[in-house]
Backbone as a chain_set.jsonl record, in Angstrom:
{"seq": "XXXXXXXXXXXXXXXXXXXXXXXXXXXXXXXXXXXXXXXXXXXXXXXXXXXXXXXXXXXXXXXXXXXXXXXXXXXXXXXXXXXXXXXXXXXXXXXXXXXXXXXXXXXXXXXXXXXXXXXXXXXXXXXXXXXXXXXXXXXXXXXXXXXXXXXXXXXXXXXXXXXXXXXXXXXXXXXXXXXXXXXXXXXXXXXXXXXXXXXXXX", "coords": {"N": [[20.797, 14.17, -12.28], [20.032, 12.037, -9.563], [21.512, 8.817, -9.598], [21.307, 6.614, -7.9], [18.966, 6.801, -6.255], [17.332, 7.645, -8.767], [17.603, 4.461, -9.616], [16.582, 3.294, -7.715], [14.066, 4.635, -7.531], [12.991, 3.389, -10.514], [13.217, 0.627, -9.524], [10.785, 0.622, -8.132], [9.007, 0.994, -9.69], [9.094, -1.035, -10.88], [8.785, -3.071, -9.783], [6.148, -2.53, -9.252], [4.451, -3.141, -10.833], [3.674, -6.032, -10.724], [1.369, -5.953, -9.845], [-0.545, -5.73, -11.703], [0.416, -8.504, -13.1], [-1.01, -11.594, -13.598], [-1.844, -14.24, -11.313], [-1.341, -16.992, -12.978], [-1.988, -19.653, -12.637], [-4.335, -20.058, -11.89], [-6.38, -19.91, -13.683], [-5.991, -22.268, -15.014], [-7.981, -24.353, -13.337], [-10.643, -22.633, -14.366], [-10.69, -20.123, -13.377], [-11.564, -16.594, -13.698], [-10.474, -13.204, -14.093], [-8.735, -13.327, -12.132], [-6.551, -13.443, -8.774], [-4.212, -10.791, -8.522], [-0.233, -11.138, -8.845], [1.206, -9.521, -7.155], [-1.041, -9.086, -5.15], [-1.042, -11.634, -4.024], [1.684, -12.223, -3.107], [1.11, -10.237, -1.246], [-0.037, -11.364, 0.83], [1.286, -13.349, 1.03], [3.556, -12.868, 2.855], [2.584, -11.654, 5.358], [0.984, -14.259, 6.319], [3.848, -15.515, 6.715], [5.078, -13.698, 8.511], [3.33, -14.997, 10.766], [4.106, -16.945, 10.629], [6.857, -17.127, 11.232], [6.823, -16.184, 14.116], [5.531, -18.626, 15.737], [7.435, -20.301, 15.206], [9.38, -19.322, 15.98], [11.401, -18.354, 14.657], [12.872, -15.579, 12.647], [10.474, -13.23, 12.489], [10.632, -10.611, 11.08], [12.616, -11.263, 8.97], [11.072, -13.616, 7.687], [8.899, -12.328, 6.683], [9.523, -10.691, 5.214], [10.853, -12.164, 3.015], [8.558, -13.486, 2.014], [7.225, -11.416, 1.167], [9.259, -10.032, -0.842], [9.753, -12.565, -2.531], [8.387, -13.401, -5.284], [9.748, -11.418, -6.776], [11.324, -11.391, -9.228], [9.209, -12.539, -11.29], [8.349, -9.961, -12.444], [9.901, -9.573, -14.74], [9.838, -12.47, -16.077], [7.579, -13.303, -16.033], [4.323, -15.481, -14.599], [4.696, -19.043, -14.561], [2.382, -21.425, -14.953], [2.249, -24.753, -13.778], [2.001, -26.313, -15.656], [3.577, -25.32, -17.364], [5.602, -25.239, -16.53], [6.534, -27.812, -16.996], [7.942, -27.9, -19.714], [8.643, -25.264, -20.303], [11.652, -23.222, -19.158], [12.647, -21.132, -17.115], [14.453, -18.201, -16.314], [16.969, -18.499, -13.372], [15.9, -17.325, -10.711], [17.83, -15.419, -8.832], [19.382, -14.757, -10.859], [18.091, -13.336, -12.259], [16.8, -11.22, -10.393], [19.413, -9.753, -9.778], [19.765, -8.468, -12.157], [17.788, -6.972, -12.099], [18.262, -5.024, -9.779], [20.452, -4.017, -10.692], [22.212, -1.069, -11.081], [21.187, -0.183, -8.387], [22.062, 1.2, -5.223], [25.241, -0.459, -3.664], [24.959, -2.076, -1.276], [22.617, -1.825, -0.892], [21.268, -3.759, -2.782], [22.708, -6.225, -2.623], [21.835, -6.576, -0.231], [18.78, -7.287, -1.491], [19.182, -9.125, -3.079], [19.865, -11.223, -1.599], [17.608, -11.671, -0.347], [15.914, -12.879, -2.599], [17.799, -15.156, -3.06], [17.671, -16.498, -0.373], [14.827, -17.203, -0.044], [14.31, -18.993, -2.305], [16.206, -20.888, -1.652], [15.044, -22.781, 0.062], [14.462, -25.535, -0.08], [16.701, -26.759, -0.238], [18.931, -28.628, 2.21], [20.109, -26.747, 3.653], [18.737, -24.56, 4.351], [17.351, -21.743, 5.773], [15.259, -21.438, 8.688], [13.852, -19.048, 8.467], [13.479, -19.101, 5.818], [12.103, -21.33, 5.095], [9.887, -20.93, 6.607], [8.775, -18.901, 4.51], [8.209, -20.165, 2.565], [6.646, -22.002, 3.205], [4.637, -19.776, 3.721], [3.87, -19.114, 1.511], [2.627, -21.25, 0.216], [0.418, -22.177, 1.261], [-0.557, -19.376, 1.506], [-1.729, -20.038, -1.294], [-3.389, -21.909, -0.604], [-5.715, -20.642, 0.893], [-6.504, -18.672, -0.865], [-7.318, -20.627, -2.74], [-9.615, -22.028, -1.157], [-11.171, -19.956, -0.649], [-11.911, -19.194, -3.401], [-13.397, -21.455, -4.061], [-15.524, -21.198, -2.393], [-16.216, -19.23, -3.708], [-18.118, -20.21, -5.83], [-16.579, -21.627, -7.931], [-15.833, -24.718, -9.204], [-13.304, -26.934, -9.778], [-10.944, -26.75, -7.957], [-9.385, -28.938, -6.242], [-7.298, -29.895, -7.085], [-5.401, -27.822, -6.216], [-5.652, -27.514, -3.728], [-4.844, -30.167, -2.484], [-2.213, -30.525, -3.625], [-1.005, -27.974, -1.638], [-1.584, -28.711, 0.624], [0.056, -31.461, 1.219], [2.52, -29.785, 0.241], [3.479, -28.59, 2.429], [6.044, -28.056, 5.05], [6.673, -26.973, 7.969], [6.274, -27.612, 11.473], [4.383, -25.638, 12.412], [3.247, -24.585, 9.745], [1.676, -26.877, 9.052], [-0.344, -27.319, 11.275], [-1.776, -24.922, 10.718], [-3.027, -25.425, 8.224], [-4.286, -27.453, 8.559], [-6.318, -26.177, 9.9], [-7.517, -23.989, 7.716], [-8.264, -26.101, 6.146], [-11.078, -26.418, 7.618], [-11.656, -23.915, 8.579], [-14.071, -21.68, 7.249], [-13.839, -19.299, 4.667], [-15.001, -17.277, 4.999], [-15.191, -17.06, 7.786], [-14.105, -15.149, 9.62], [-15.719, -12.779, 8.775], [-18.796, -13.694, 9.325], [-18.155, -13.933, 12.249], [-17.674, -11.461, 13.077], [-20.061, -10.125, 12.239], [-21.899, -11.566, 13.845], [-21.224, -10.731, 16.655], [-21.104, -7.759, 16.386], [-23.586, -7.539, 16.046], [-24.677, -8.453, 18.363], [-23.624, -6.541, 20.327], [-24.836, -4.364, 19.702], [-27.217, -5.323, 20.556], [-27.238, -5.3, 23.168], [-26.818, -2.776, 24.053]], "CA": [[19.918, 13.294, -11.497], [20.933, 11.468, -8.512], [21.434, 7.735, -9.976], [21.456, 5.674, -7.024], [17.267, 7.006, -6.138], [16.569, 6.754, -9.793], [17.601, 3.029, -9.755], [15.321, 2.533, -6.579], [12.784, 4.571, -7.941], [12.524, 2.339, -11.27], [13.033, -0.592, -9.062], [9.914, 0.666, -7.284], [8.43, 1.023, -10.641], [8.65, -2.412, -11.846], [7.844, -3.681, -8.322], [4.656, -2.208, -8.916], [3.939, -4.015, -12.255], [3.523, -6.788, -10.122], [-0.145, -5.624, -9.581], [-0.673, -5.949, -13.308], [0.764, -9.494, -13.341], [-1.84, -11.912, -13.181], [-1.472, -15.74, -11.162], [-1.864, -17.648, -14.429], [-2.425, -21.212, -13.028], [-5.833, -20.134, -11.545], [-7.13, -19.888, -15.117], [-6.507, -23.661, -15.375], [-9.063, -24.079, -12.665], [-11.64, -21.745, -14.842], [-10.987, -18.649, -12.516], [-11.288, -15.54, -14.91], [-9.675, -12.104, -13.407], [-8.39, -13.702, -10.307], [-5.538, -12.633, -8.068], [-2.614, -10.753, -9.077], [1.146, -11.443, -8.215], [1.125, -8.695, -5.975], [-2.196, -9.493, -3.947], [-0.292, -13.0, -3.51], [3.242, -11.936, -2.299], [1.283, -9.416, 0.21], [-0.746, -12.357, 2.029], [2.306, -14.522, 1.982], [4.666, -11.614, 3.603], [1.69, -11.631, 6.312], [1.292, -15.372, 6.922], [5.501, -15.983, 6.908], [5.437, -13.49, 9.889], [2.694, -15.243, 12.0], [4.429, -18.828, 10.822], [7.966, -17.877, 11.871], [6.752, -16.365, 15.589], [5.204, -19.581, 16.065], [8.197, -21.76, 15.179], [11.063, -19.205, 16.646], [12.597, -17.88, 13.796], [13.021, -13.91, 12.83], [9.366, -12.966, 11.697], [10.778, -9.383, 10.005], [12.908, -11.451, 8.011], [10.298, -14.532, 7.081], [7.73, -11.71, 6.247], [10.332, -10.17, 4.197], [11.479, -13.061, 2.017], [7.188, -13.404, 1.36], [6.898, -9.952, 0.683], [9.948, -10.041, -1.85], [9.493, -13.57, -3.446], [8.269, -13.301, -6.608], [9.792, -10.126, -7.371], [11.65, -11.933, -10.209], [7.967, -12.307, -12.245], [8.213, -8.842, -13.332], [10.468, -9.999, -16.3], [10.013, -13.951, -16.428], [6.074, -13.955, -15.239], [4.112, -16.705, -13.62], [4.958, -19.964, -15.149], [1.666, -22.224, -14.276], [2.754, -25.669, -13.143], [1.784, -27.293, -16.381], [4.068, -25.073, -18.038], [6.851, -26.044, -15.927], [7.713, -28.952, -17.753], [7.802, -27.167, -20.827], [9.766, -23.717, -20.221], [12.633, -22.816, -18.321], [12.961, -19.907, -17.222], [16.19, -17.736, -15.582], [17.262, -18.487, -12.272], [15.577, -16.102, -10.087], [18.897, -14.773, -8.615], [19.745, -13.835, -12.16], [16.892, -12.331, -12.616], [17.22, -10.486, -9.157], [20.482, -9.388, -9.609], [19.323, -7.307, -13.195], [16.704, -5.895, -11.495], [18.673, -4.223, -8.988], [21.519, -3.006, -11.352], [22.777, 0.666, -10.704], [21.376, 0.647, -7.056], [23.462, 1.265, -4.185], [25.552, -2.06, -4.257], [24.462, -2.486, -0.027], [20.851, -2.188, -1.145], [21.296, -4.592, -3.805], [23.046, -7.298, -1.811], [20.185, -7.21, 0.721], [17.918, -8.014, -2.008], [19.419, -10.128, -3.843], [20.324, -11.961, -0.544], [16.171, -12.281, -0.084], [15.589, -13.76, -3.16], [18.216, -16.344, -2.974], [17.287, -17.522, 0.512], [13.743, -17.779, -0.134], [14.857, -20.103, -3.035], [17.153, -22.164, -1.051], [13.586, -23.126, 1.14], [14.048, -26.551, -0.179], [17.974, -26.943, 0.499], [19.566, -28.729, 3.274], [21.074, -25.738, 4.498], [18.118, -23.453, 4.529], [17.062, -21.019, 7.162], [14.223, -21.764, 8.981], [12.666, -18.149, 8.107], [13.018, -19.406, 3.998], [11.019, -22.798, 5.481], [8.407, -20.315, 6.521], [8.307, -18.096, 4.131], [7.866, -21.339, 1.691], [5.261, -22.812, 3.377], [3.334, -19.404, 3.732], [3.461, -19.347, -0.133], [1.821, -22.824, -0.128], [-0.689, -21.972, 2.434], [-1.574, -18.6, 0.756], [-2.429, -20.833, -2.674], [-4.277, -22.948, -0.389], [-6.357, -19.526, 1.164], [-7.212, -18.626, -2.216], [-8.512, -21.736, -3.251], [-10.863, -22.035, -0.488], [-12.302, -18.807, -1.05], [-12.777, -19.449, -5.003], [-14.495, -22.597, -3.837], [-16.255, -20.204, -1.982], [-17.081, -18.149, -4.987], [-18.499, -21.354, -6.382], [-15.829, -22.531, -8.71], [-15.581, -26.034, -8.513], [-12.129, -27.72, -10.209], [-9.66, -26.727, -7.082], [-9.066, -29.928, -5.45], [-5.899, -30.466, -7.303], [-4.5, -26.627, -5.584], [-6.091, -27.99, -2.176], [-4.294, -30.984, -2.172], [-0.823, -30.025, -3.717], [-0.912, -27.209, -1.077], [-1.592, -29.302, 1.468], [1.646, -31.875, 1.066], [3.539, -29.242, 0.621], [3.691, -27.752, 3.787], [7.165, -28.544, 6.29], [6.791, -26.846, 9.549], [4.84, -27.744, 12.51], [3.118, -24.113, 12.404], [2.083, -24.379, 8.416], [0.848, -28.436, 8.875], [-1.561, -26.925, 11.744], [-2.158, -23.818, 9.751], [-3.594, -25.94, 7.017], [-5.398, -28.272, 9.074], [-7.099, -25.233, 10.064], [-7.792, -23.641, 6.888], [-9.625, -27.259, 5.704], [-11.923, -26.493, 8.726], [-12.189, -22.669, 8.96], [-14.577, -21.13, 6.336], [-13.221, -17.935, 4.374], [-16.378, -16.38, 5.79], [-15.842, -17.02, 9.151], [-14.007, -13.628, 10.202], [-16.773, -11.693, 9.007], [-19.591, -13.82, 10.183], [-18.238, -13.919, 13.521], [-17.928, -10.453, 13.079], [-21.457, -9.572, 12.311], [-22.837, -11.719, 15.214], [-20.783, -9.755, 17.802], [-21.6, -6.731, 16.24], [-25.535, -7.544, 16.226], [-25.169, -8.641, 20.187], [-23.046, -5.097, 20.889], [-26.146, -3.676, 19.146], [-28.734, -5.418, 21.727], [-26.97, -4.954, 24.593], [-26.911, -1.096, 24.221]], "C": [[20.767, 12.335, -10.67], [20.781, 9.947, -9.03], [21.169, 7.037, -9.372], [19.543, 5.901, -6.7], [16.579, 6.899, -7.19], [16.211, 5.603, -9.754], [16.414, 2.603, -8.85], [14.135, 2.883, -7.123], [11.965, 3.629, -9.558], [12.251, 1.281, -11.273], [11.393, -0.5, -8.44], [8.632, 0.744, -8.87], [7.86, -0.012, -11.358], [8.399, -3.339, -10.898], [6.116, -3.955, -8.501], [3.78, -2.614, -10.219], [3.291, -5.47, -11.828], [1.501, -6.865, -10.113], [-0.752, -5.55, -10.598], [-0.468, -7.299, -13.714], [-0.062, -10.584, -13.077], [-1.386, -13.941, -12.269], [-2.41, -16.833, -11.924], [-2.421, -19.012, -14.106], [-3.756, -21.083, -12.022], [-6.86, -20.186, -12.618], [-7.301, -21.52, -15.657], [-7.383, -24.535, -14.607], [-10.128, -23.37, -12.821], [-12.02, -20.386, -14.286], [-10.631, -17.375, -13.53], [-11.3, -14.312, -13.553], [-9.758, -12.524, -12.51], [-6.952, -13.186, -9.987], [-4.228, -11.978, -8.741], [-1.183, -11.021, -8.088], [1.195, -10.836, -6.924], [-0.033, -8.977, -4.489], [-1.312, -10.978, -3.555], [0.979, -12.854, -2.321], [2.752, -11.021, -0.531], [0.645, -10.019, 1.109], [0.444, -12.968, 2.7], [3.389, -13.918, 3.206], [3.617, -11.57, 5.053], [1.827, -13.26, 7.251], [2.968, -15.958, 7.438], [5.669, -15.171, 7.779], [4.713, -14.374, 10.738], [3.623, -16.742, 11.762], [5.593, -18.157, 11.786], [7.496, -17.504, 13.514], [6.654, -17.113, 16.106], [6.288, -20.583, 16.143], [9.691, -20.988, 15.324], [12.06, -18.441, 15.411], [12.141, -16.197, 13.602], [11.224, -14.136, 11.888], [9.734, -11.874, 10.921], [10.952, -10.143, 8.824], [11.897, -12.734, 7.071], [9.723, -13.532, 6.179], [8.414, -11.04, 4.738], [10.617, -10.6, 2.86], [10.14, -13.135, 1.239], [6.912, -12.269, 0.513], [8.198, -9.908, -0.711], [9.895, -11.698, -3.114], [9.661, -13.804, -4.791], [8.767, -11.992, -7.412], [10.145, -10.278, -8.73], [10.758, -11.667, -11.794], [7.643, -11.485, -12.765], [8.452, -8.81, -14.688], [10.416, -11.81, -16.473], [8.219, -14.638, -16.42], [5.553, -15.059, -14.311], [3.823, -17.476, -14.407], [3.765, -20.86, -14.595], [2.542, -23.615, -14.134], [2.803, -26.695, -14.334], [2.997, -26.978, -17.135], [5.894, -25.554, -17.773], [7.551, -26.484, -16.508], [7.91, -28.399, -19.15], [9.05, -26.18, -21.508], [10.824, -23.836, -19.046], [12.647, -21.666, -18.47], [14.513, -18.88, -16.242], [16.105, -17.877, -14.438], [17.2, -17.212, -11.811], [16.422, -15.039, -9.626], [19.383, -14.023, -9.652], [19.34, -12.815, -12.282], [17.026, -10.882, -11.902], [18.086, -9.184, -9.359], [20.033, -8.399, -11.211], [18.514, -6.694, -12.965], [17.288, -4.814, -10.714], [19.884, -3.139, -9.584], [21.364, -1.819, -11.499], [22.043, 1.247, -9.298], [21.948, 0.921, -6.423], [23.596, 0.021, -3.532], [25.225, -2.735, -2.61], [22.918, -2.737, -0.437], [20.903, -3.666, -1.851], [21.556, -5.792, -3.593], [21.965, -7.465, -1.017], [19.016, -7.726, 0.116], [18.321, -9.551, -2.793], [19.381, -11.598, -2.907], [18.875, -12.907, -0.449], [15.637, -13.367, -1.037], [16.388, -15.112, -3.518], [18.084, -17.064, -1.752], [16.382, -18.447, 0.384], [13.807, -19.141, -0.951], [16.0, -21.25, -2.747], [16.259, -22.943, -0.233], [13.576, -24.652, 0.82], [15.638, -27.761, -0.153], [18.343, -27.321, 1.503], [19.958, -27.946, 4.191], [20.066, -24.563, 4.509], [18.238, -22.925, 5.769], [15.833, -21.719, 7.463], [12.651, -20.35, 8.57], [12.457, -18.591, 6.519], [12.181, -20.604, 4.467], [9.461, -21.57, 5.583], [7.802, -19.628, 5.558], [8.248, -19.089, 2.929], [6.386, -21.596, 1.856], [4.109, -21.288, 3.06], [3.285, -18.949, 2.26], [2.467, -20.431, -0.473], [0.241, -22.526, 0.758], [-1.469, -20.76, 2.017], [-2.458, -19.333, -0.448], [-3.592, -21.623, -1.824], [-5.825, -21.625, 0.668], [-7.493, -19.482, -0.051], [-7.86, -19.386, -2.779], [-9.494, -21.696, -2.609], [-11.649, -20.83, -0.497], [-12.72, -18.703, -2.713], [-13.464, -20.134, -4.71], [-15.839, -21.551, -3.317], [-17.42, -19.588, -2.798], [-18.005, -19.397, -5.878], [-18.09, -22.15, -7.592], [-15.415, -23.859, -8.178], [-14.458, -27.173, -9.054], [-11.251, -26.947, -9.695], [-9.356, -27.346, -6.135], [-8.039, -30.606, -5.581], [-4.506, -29.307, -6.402], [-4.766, -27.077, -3.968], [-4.984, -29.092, -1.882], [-2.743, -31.277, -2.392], [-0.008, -29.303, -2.31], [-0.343, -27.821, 0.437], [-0.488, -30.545, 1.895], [2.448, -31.554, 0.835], [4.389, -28.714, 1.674], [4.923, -28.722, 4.65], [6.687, -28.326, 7.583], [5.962, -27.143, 10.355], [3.938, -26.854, 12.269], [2.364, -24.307, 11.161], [1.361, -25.905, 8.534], [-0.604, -27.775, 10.047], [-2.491, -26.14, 10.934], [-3.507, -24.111, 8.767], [-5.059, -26.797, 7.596], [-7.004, -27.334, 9.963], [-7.777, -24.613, 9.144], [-8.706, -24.956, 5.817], [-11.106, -26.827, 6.61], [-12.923, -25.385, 8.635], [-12.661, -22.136, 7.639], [-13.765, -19.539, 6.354], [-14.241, -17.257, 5.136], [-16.168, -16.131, 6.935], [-15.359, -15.603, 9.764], [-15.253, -12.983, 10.075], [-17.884, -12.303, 9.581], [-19.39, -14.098, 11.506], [-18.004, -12.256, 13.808], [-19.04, -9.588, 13.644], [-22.018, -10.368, 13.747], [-22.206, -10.519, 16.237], [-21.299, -8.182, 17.331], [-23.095, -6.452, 16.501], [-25.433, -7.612, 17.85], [-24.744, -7.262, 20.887], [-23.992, -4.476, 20.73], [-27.223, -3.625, 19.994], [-28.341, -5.245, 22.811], [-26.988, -3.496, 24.84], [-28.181, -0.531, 24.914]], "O": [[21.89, 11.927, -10.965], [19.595, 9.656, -8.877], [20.5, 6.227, -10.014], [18.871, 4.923, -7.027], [15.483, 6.338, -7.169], [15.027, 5.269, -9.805], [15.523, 1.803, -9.135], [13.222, 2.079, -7.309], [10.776, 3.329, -9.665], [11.565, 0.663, -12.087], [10.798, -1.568, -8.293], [7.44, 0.473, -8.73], [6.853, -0.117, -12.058], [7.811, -4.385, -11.175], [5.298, -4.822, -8.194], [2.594, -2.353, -10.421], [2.457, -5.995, -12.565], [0.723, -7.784, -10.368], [-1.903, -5.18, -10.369], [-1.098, -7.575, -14.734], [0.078, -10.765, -11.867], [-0.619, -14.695, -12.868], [-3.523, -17.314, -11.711], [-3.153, -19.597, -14.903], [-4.123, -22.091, -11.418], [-8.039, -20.475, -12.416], [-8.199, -21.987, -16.358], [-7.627, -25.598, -15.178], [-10.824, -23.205, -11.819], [-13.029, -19.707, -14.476], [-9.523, -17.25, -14.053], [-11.864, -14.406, -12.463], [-10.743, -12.312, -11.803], [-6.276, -12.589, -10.824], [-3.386, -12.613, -9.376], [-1.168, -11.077, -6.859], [1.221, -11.421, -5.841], [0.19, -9.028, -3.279], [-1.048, -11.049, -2.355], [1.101, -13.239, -1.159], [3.305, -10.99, 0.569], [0.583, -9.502, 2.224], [0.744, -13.147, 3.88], [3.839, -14.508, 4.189], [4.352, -11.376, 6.021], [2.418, -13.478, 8.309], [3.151, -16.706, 8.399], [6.669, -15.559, 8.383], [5.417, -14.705, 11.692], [3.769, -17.532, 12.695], [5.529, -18.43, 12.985], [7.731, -18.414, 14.309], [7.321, -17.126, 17.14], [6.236, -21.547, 16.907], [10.78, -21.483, 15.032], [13.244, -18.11, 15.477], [11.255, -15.663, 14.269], [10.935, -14.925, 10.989], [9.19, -11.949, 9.819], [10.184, -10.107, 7.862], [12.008, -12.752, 5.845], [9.921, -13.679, 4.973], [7.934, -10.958, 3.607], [10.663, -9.904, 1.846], [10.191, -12.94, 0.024], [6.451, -12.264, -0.629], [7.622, -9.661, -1.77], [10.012, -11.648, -4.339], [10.648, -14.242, -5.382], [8.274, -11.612, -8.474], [9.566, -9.572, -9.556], [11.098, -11.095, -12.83], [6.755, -11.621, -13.606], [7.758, -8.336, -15.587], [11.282, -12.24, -17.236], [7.766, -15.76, -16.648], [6.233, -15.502, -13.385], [2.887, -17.207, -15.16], [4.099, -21.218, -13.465], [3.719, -23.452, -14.454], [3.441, -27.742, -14.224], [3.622, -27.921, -17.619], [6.847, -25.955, -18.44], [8.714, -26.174, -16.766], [8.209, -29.471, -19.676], [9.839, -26.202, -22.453], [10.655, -24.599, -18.095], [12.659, -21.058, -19.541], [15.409, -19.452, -15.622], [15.053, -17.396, -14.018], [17.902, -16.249, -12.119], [16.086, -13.872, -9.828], [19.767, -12.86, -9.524], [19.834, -11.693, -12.39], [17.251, -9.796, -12.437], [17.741, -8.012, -9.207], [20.129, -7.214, -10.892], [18.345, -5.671, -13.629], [16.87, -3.675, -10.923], [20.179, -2.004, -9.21], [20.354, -1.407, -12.068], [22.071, 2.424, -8.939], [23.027, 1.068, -6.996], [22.684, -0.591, -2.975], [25.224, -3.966, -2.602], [22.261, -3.761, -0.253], [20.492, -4.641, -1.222], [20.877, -6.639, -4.173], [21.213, -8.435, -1.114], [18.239, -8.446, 0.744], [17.771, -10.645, -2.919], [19.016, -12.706, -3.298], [18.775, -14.134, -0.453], [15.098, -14.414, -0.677], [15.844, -16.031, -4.131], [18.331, -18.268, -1.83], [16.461, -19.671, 0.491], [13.457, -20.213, -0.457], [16.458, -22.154, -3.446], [16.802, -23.936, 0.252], [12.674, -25.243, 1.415], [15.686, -28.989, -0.085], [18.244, -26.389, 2.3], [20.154, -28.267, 5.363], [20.598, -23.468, 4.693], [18.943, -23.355, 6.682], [15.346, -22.515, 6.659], [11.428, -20.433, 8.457], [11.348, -18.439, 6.007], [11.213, -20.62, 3.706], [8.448, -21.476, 4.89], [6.574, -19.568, 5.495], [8.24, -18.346, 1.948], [5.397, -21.494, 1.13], [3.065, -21.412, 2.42], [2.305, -18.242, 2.023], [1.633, -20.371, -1.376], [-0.881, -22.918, 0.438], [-2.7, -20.772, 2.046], [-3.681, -19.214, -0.522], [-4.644, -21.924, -2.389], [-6.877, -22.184, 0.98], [-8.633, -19.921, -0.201], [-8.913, -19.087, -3.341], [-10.507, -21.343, -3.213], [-12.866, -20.891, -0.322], [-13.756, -18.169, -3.11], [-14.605, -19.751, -4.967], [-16.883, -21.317, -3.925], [-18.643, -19.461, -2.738], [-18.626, -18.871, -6.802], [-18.76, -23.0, -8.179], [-14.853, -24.112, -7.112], [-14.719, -28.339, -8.758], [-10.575, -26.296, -10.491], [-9.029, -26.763, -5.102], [-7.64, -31.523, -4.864], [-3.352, -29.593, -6.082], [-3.891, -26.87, -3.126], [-4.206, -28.83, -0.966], [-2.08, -32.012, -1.661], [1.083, -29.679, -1.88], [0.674, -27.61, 1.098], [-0.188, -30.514, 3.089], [3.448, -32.268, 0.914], [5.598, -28.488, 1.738], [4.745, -29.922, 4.859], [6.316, -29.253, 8.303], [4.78, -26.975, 10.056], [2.788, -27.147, 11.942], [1.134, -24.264, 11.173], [0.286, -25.953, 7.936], [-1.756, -27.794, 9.613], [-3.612, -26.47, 10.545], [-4.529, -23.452, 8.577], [-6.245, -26.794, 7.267], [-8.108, -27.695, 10.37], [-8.944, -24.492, 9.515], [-9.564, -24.707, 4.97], [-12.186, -27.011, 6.049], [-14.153, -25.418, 8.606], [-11.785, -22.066, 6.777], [-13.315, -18.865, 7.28], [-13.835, -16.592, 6.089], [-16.717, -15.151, 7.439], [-16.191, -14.938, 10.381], [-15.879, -12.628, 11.074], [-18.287, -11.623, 10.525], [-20.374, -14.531, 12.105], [-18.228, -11.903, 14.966], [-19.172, -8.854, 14.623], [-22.53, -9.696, 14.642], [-22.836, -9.488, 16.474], [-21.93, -7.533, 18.166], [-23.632, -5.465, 17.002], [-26.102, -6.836, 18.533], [-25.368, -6.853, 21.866], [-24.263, -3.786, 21.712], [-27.96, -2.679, 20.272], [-29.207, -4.976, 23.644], [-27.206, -3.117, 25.991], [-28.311, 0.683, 25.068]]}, "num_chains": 1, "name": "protein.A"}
């Protein structure tokens, strides 16, 4: 067996555990089966391209750093915020870097590379795509809340407002100030009207 496509394909294996992994500190907000790791990482990999176009920096690589993130959580999980003070858990790079063992050592550097930028997002010396791909972590949590609210859970005004002072860049402070405003709904009900008027105009 060819070792070097094993490694990827087991890496792709425990990637995909991710989607099994649940984001634990929505449960302290009373949200029962809510999002997993995976549904998280693939919004933020979305929003960290539209932030960095907006503010100039590489969108592949913002989207990238979103999209890889949490890859870590496969073996360490998601630590809620309470637990924080509590646990320690391994420096993600660690982590990283055993995940990737016996790929091909170019692959391996490029990841490893992702998850230590993203984690430098609060460093002097960051990039500006780890700034984005920060904030659109903060800005997905703050998505999700407003659509649980949505769902009519009502103790997420502590994820609203965390979310919301987290944010750095010009692009995620608008972002946000948008997402107070814009109902989860509104895509589809601006949807359906246009669709109903395409309907009468026929």
């Amino acid at each position: 067996m060819d070792n070097d496509n094993a490694a990827i394909v087991r890496f792709g294996h425990e990637t995909g555990f991710l989607k099994h992994v649940s984001r634990s500190g929505w449960l302290l907000a009373g949200v029962r089966d809510g999002e997993s790791v995976a549904e998280h990482s693939f919004r933020v990999g979305i929003l960290a391209y539209c932030i960095a176009v907006q503010e100039g920096a590489n969108p592949d690589r913002a989207a990238t750093l979103g999209l890889f993130h949490d890859v870590p959580e496969t073996r360490i999980g998601d630590v809620p915020s309470v637990g924080k003070h509590y646990v320690q858990t391994a420096d993600p790079v660690q982590v990283i870097t055993d995940q990737v063992r016996g790929m091909p050592s170019e692959l391996a550097a490029h990841i490893i590379a992702l998850i230590d930028e993203h984690e430098s997002a609060k460093r002097p010396s960051a990039t500006l795509e780890a700034k984005c791909s920060r904030d659109a972590d903060k800005i997905e949590c703050l998505l999700q809340a407003r659509e649980y609210q949505r769902e009519g859970y009502t103790h997420l005004d502590y994820w609203v407002s965390t979310m919301v002072d987290a944010v750095e860049t010009v692009t995620g402070k608008r972002l946000v100030a948008a997402a107070l405003d814009v109902s989860p709904a509104a895509w589809w009900e601006d949807f359906a009207r246009s669709f109903g008027q395409r309907r009468e105009s026929e």
